[in-house]
C-alpha positions in Angstrom: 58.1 175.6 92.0 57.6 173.7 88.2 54.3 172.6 89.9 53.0 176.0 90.6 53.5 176.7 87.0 52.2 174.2 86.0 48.8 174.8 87.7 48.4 178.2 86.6 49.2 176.1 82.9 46.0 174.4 83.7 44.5 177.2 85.0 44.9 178.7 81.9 43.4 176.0 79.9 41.0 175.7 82.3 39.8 179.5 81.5 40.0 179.1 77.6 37.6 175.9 78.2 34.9 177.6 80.5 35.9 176.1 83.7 36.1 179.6 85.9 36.1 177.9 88.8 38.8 175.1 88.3 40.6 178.1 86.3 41.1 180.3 89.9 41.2 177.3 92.2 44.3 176.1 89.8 45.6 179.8 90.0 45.1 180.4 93.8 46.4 177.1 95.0 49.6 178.2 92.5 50.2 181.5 93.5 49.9 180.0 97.9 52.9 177.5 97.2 55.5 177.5 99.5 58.3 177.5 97.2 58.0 179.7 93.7 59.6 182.0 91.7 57.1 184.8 91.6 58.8 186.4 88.3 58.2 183.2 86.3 54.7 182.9 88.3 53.7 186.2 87.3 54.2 186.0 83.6 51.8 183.1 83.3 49.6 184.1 86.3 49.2 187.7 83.8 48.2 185.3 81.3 45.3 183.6 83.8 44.2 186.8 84.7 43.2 187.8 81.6 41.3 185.1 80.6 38.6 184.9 83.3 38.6 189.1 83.2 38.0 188.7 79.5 35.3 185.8 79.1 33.7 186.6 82.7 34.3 190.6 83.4 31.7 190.2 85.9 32.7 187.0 87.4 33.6 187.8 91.2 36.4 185.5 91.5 37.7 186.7 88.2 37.6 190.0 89.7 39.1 188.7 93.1 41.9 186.4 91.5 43.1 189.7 89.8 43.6 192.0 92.9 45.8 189.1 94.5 47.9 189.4 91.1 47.9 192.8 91.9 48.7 192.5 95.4 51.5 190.5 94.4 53.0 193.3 92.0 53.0 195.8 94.6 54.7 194.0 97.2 52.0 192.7 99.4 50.3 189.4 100.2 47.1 190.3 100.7 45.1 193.5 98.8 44.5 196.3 101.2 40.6 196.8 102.0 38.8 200.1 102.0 37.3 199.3 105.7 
């Protein structure tokens, strides 16, 4: 559970650094851990999100990390597609 945190920690840094693509690889593989405290995960994970969104708004993975943060708020594991 620490470990996820700490990922998305790094993922974080990652972000503020450049590093888009370590930055949602560290978030993904956080948020796909067995054990975690989604609560905890989230507030940090918000923090991830924003900093992609913000830096790359037209980043697709940016854009993708952020609707499995939102998937994660409204209950489900996977975001619902339009097809």
């Amino acid at each position: 559970m620490r470990a996820a945190e700490a990922r998305l920690t790094l993922g974080v840094a990652a972000a503020r650094t450049g590093d888009i693509e370590e930055a949602i690889g560290m978030g993904t593989t956080a948020l796909e851990a067995d054990r975690k405290s989604l609560p905890s995960l989230l507030l940090v994970a918000d923090e991830l999100d924003k900093a992609p969104r913000s830096r790359y708004p037209r980043e697709a993975s940016a854009r993708d990390f952020h609707e499995q943060i939102m998937a994660i708020k409204r209950g489900t594991t996977r975001p619902e597609l339009p097809f």
